[in-house]
C-alpha positions as CSV (number, residue, x, y, z in Angstrom):
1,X,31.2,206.6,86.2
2,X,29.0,203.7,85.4
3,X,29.9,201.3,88.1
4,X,31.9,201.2,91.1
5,X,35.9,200.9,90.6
6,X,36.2,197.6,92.6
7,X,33.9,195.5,90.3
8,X,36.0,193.5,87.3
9,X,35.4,194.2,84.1
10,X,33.8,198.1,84.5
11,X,34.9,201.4,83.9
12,X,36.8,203.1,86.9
13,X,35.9,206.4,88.2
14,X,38.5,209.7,87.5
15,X,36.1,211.5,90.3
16,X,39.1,213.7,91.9
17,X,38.4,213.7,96.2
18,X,36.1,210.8,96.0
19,X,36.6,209.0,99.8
20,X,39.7,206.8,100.2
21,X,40.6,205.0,103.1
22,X,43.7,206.1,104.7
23,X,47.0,205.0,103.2
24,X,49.5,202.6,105.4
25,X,46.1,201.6,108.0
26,X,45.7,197.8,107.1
27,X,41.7,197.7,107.9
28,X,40.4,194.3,108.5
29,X,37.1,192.5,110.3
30,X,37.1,191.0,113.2
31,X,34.2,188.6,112.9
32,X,31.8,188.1,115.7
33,X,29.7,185.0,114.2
34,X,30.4,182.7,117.0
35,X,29.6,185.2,119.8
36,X,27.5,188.4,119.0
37,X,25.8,186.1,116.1
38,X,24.8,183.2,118.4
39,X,23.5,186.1,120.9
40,X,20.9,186.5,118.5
41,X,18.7,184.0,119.3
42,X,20.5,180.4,117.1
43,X,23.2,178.6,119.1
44,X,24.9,177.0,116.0
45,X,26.8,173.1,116.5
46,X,29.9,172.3,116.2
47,X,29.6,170.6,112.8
48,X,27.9,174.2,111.8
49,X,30.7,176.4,113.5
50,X,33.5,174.6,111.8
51,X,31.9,175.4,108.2
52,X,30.8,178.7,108.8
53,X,34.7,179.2,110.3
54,X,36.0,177.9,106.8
55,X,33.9,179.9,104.6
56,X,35.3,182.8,107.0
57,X,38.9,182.1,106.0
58,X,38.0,181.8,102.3
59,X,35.8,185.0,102.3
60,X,38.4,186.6,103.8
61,X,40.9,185.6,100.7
62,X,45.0,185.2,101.0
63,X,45.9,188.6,103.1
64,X,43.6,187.3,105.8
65,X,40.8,190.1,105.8
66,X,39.0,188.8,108.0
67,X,41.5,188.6,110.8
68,X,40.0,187.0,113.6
69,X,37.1,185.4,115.0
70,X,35.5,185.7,118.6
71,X,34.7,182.6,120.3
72,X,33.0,181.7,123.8
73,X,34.7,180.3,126.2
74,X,32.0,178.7,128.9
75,X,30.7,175.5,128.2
76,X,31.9,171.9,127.0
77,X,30.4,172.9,123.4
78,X,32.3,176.3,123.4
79,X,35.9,174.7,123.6
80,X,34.9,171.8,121.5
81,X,34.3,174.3,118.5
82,X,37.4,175.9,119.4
83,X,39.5,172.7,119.4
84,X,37.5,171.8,116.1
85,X,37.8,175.2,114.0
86,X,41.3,175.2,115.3
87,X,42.5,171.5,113.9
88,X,42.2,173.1,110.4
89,X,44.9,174.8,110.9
90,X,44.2,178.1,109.0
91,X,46.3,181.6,109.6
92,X,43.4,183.6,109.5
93,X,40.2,184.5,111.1
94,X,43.2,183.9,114.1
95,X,40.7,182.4,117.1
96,X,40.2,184.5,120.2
97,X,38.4,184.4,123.6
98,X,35.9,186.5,124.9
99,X,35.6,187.0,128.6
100,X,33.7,189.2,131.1
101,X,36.3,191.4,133.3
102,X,37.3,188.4,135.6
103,X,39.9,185.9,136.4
104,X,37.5,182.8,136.0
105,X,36.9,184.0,132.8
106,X,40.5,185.3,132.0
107,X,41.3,181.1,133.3
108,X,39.0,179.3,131.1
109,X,40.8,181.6,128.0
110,X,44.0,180.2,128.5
111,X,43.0,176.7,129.5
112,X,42.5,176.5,125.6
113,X,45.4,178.4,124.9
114,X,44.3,181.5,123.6
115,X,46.9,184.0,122.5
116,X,43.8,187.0,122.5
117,X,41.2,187.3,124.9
118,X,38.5,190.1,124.8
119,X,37.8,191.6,128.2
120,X,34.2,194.0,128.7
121,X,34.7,197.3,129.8
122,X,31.6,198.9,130.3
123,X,32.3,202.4,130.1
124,X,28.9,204.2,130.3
125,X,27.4,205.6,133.7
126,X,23.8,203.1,132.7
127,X,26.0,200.4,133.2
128,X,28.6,201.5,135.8
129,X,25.9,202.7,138.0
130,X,22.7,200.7,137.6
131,X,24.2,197.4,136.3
132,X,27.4,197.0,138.6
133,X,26.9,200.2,141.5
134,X,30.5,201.2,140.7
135,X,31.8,204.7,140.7
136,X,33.9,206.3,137.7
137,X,37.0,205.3,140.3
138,X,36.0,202.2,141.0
139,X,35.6,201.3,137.5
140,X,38.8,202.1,136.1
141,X,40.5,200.4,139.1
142,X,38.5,197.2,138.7
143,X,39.0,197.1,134.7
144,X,43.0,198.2,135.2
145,X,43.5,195.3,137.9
146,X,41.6,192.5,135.0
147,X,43.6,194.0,132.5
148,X,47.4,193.3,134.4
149,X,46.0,190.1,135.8
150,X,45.4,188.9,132.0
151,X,48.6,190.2,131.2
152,X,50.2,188.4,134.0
153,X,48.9,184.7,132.4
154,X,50.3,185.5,129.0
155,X,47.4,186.9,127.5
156,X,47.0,189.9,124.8
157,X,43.9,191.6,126.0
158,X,41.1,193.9,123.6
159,X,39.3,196.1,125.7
160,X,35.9,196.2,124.4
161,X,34.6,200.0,125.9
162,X,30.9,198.6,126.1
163,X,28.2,201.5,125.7
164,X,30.8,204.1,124.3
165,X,28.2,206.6,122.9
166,X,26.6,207.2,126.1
167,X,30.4,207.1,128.1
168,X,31.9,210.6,129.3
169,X,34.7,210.1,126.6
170,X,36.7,212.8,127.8
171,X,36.1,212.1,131.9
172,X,36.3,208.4,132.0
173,X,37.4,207.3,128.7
174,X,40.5,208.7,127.5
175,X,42.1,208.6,130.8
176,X,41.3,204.5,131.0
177,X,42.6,204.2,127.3
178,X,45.9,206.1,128.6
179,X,45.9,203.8,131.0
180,X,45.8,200.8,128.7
181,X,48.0,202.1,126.4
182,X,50.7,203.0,129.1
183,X,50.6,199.2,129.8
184,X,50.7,198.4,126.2
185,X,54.2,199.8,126.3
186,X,55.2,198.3,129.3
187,X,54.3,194.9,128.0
188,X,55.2,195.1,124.5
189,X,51.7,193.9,123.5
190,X,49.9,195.9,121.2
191,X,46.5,196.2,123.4
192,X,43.3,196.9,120.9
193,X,40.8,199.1,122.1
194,X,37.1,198.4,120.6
195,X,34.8,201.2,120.5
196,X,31.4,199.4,120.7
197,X,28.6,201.9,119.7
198,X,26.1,199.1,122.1
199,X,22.6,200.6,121.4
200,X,23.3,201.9,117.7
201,X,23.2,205.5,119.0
202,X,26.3,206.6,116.9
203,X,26.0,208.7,113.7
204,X,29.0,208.7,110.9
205,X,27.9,212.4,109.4
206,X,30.0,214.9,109.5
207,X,30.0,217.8,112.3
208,X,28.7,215.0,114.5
209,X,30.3,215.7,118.3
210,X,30.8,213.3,121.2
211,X,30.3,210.5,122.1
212,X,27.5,210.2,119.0
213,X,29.6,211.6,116.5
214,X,32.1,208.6,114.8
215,X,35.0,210.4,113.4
216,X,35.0,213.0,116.7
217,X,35.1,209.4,118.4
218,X,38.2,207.9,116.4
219,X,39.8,211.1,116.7
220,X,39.8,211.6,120.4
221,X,41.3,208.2,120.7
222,X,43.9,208.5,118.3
223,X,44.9,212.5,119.4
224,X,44.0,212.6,122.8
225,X,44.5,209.0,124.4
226,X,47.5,207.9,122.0
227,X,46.1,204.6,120.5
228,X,47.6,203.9,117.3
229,X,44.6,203.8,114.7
230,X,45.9,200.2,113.9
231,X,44.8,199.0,117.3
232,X,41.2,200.6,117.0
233,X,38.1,198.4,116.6
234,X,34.6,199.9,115.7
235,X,31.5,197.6,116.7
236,X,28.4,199.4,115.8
237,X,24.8,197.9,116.4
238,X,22.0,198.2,113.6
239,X,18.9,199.7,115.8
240,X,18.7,202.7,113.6
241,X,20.1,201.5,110.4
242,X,23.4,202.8,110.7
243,X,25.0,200.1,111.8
244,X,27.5,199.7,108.4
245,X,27.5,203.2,107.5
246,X,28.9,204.2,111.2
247,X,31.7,200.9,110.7
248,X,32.4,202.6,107.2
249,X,32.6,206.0,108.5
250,X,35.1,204.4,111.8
251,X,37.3,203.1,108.8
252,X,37.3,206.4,106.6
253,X,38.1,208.1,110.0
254,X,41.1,206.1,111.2
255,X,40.4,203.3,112.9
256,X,41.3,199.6,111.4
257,X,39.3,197.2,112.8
258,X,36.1,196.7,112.3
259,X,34.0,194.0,114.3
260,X,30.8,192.6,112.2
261,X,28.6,189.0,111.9
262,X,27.6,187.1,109.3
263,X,24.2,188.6,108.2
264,X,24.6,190.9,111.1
265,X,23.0,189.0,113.3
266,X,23.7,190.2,116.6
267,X,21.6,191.3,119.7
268,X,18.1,193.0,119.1
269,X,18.2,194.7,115.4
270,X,22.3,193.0,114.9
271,X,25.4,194.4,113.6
272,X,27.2,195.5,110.5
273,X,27.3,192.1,108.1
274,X,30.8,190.7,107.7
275,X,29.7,189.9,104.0
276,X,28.6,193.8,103.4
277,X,31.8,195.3,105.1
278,X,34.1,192.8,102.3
279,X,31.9,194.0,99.5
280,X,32.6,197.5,101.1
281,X,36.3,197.0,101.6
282,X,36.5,196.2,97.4
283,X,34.5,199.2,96.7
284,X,37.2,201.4,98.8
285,X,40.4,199.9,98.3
286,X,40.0,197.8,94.8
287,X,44.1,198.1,94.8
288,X,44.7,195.8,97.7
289,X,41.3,194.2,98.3
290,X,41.9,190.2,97.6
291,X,38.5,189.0,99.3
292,X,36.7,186.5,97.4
293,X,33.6,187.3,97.2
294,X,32.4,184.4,95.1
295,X,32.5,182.8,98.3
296,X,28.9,184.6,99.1
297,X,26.9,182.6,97.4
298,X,27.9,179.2,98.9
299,X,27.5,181.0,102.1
300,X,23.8,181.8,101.9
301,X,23.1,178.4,100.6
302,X,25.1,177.1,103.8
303,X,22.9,179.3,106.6
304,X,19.8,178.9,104.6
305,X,20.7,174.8,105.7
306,X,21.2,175.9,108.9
307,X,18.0,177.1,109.4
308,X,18.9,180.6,109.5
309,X,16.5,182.5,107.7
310,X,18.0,185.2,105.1
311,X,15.1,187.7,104.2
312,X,14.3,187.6,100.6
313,X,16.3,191.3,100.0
314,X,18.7,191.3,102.3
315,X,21.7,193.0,100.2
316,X,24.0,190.5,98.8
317,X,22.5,187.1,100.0
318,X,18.9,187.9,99.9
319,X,17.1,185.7,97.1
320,X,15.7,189.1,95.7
321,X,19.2,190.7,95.6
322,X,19.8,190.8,92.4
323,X,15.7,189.7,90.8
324,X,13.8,192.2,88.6
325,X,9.9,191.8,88.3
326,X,9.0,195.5,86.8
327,X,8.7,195.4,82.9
328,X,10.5,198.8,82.3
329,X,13.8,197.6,84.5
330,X,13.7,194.6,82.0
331,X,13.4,196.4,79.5
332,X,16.4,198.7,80.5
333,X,18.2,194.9,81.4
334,X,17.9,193.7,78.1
335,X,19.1,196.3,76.5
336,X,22.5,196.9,78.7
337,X,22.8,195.0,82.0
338,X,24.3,198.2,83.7
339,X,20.9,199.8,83.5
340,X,20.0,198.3,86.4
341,X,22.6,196.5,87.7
342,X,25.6,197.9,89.3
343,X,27.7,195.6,88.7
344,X,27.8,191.9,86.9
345,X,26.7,189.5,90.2
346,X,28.1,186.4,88.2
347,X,31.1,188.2,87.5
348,X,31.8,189.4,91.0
349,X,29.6,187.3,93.5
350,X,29.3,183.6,91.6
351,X,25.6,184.6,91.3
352,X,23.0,185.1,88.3
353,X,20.6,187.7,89.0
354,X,17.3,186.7,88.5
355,X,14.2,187.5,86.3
356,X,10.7,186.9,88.6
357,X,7.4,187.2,86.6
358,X,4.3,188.5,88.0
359,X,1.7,191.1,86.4
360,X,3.9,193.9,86.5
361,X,6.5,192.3,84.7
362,X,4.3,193.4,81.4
363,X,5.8,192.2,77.5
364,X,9.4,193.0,78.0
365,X,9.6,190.9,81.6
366,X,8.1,187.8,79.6
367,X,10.6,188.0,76.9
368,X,13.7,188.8,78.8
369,X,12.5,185.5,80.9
370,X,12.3,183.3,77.4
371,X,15.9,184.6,76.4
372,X,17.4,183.4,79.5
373,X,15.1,180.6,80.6
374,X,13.7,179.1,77.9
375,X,16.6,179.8,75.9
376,X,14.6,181.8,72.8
377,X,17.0,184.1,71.4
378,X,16.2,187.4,71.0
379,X,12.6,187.3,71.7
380,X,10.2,189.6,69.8
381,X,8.2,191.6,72.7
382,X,5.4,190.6,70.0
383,X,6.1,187.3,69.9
384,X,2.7,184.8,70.0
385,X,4.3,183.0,73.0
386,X,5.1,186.2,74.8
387,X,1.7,187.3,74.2
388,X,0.1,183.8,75.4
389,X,2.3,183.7,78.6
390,X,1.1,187.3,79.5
391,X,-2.2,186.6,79.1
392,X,-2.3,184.1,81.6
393,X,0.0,186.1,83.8
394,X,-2.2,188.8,84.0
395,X,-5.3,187.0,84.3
396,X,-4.0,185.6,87.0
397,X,-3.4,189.0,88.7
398,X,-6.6,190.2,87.9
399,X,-8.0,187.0,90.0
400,X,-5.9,187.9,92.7
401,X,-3.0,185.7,92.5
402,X,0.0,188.1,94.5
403,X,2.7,184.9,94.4
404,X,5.3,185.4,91.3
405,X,5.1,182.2,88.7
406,X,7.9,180.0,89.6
407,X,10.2,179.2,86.6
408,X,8.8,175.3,86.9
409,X,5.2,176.8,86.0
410,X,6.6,179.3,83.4
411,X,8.5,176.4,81.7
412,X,5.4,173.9,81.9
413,X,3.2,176.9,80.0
414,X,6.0,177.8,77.6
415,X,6.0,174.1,76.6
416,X,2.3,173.8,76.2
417,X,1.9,177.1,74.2
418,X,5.0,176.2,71.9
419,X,5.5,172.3,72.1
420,X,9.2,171.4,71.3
421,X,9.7,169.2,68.0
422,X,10.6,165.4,68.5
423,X,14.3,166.5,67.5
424,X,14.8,168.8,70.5
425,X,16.1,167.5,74.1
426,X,12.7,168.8,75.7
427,X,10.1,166.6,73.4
428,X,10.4,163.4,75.5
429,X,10.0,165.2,78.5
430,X,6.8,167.1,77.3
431,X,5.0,164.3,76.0
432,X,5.8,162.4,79.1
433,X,4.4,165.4,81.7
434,X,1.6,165.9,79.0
435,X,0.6,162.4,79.3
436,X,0.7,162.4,83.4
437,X,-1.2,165.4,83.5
438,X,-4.1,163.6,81.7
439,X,-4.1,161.0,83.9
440,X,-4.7,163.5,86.9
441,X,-6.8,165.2,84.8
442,X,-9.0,162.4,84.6
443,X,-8.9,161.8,88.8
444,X,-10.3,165.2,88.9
445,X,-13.0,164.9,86.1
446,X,-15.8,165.8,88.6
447,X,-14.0,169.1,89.1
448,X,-13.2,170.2,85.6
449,X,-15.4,173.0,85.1
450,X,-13.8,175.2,87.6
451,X,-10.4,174.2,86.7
452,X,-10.9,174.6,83.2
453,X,-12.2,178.3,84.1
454,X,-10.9,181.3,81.5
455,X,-8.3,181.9,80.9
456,X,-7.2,178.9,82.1
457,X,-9.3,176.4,79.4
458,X,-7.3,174.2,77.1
459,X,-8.2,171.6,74.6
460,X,-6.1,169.6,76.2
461,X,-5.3,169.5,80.0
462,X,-2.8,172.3,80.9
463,X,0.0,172.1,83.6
464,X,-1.1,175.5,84.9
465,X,-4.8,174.0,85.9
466,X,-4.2,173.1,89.7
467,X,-2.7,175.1,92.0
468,X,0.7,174.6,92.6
469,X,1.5,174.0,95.8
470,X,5.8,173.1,95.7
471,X,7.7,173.3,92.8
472,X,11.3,172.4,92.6
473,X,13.3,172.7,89.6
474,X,17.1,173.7,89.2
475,X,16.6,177.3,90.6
476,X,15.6,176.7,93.8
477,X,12.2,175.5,95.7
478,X,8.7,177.3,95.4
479,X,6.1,176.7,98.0
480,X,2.8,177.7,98.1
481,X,1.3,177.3,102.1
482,X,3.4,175.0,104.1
483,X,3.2,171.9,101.6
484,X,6.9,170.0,102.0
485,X,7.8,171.8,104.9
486,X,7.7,169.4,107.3
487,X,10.4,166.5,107.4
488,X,8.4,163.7,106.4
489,X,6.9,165.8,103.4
490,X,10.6,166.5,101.9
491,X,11.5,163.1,102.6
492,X,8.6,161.8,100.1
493,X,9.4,164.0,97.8
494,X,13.3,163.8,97.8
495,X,12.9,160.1,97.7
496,X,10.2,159.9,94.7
497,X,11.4,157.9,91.7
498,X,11.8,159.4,88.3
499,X,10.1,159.1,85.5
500,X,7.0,157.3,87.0
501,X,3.4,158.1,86.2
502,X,2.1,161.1,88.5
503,X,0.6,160.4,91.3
504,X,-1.4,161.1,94.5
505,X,0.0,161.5,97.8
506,X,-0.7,163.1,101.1
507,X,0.7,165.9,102.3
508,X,1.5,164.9,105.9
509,X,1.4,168.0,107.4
510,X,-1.9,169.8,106.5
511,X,-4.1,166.3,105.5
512,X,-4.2,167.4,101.8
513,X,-3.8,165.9,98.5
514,X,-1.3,166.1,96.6
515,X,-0.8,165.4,92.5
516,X,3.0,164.8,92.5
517,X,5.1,164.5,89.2
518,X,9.2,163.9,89.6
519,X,11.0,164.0,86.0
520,X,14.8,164.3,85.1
521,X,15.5,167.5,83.0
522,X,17.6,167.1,79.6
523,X,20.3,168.9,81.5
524,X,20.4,166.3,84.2
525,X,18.7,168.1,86.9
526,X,15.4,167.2,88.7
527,X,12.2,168.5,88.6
528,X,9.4,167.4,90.9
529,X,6.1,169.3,91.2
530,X,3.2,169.0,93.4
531,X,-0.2,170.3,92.7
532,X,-3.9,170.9,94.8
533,X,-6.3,168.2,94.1
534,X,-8.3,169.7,96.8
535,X,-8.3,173.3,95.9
536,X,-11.7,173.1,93.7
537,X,-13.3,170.3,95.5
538,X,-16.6,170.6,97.1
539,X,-16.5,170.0,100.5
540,X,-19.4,167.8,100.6
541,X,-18.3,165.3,98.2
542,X,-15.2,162.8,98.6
543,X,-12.1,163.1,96.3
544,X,-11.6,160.6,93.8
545,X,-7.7,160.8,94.9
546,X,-9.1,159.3,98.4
């Protein structure tokens, strides 16, 4: 096959015994955003909780994938997000509690009317011994007694068997799940057991035994302690990288539920991703799978605002997800996208992949960027703008640049090197950045000789002559150091009018200057650029921009 079967538009696979998940097990996620996420280090607002809650229900599309979401219970700002997330009104993620194994805790669930309430069972001897001094007996009383008294105040409980991997699975925990499941029946409540893998000890290969192995785990739940596979959770921790392959492996072996966080964020090294396991769920089951993926990209723009900081290839919602830099994968992409792409990330996710340029990216990197960027169709690898751009690409590498050029600086040097014609929507907005850059061109007279260095010297004075320090154009923001990081620094430049003469301001922050230019794009986007008028100064002598 070429691509995966879930993915619109592609071939699907006549592989015979390729890995199904079972037939008549509706899997689902139960997302853990609002507790394991927020135990990793971010407490999120209230404001925040209530977006990330709706993008939740939209990820999770019409069928309600994602079937419920774990909130705290403790504090004035816990119920508050409850209240809040719950005046929406949506049928899914359904909004549970999560308690410790007491009746305060069991009290403050149903005070906001929780229908579910999560109760810790720690099941292994680390923590019935050394954390609590309880014995197997004492255990199994204590988390028995909880487990009626919720019962008792109209609550469905999940057991979460905390530290499962390390438990005595046959000894302690299938005689406890019995016991749950005996009360189950009593009840008529259909009590969910989650197996929580706590130290990302478990491993999803096959032949793998108890309590490590996953399948052996599912299996001795299902066959030995009688819990239907539909009330099974897996929550697996990522501390050896297994963290979504062991959740995977928990679905393929039986078990429905699957418990995950947005990014996997989660204690120490976090948890599967909520995001990864939807993406997984269309790759397995493309016949019943209605997530909406297209949902992902709105949701990285939407933690990136929170201040939660998505590493640049984080599958998915990393800004390098779906970038190619070498020259021989752009190549391959111009050619066929499926050379290097598993699947079309417009297509499926609402995102382009992108085309990053550095000195690796070679002749084919710097024409693929044209086609798409610059809109040149068909660009000749031989092209004399191709081989301009390259030049100073790789002259830069040679001098030790190691940043990528942004698309801003790419586009400034595409212009230079091949100046649109007065008919074309880009003329006015080439002649008026042209004429700026003169002017700062002229501030830094003194300093021309080193900016004007080869292979940087012009006739005329080139965009790509000072140092850019944060560049902001319709893809996204490039910074070089910490230049508009601070609040003040983004608030000059959000705020600077369009259209005006460049010119110099402060960055705030570091006590450097600044050339800044802010112009309106023919497409009615903004792009505002700020470049080093300090970089080739001599220390000794004052800058003309002072």
């Amino acid at each position: 096959m070429s691509r995966p079967p879930s993915l619109p538009g592609t071939q699907q696979p006549a592989a015979e015994g390729a890995f199904l998940l079972p037939h008549g097990l509706p899997q689902y996620i139960c997302d853990a955003t609002f507790r394991e996420g927020q135990q990793a280090g971010r407490s999120f607002t209230v404001e925040q909780m209530v977006r990330l809650y709706d993008l939740l229900h939209r990820l999770g599309g019409p069928d309600g994938f994602i079937r419920s979401s774990e909130f705290f219970c403790y504090t004035p700002k816990d119920r508050r997000a409850v209240e809040a997330c719950r005046a929406l009104g949506r049928p899914f993620p359904r909004i549970t509690g999560w308690a410790r194994a007491t009746r305060q805790d069991l009290l403050a669930a149903r005070e906001l009317e929780m229908q579910e309430v999560s109760l810790l069972m720690s099941v292994s001897p680390q923590h019935m011994r050394h954390k609590f001094g309880w014995t197997d007996a004492e255990a199994r009383t204590r988390y028995l007694a909880v487990l009626d008294d919720a019962l008792s105040l109209g609550l469905t409980p999940r057991c979460h068997f905390e530290d499962v991997t390390r438990a005595d699975v046959p000894g302690f925990c299938i005689p406890l799940a019995r016991g749950i499941m005996d009360r189950a029946r009593d009840s008529g409540r259909p009590i969910i057991i989650r197996l929580c893998d706590t130290l990302g000890l478990a491993m999803p290969y096959a032949g793998a035994v108890l309590p490590l192995g996953v399948e052996a785990l599912v299996r001795a739940f299902v066959e030995h302690a009688g819990v239907p596979g539909a009330w099974l959770e897996f929550h697996g921790h990522n501390d050896f990288h297994r963290a979504h392959a062991n959740t995977v492996a928990a679905w393929l072996a039986g078990c429905a539920g699957a418990s995950a966080s947005l990014l996997g964020l989660g204690e120490r090294a976090g948890t599967a991703s909520v995001e990864g396991l939807a993406a997984e769920y269309r790759l397995l089951a493309p016949e019943r799978a209605r997530v909406d993926l297209h949902v992902l990209g709105e949701l990285a723009c939407t933690l990136e605002s929170m201040g939660v900081s998505i590493p640049e290839q984080q599958p998915l919602l990393g800004g390098r997800a779906f970038a190619h830099v070498a020259g021989l994968h752009l190549d391959g992409l111009r050619k066929s996208s499926e050379t290097y792409e598993a699947f079309d990330p417009g297509l499926v996710l609402g995102r382009q992949s992108r085309i990053i340029i550095t000195d690796k990216s070679g002749r084919a990197g710097v024409a693929a960027w044209l086609e798409r960027e610059f809109g040149m169709p068909a660009a000749d690898k031989e092209h004399p703008l191709v081989t301009a751009l390259l030049h100073v690409v790789t002259q830069a590498g040679e001098q030790g640049r190691a940043a990528p050029f942004s698309n801003g600086e790419l586009r400034a040097m595409a212009l230079l090197f091949h100046p649109p014609v007065p008919q074309q929507s880009w003329y006015h907005l080439y002649e008026k950045a042209l004429c700026a850059m003169e002017q700062a061109m002229t501030l830094v007279h003194a300093c021309q000789d080193a900016l004007l260095l080869e292979p940087l010297q012009q006739a005329r004075p080139v965009f790509h002559g000072l140092r850019l320090l944060h560049c902001t154009d319709g893809h996204g923001t490039c910074r070089i150091g910490r230049w508009g990081c601070c609040t003040l620094d983004e608030a000059v430049l959000t705020d600077l009018p369009l259209g005006i003469p460049g010119q110099v301001l402060p960055c705030l922050e570091q006590g450097r200057l600044g050339w800044v230019l802010a112009m309106a794009t023919p497409e009615g986007g903004r792009l505002t650029a700020v470049w080093d008028l300090m970089t080739f100064w001599p220390q000794e002598d004052a800058c003309p921009g002072t």
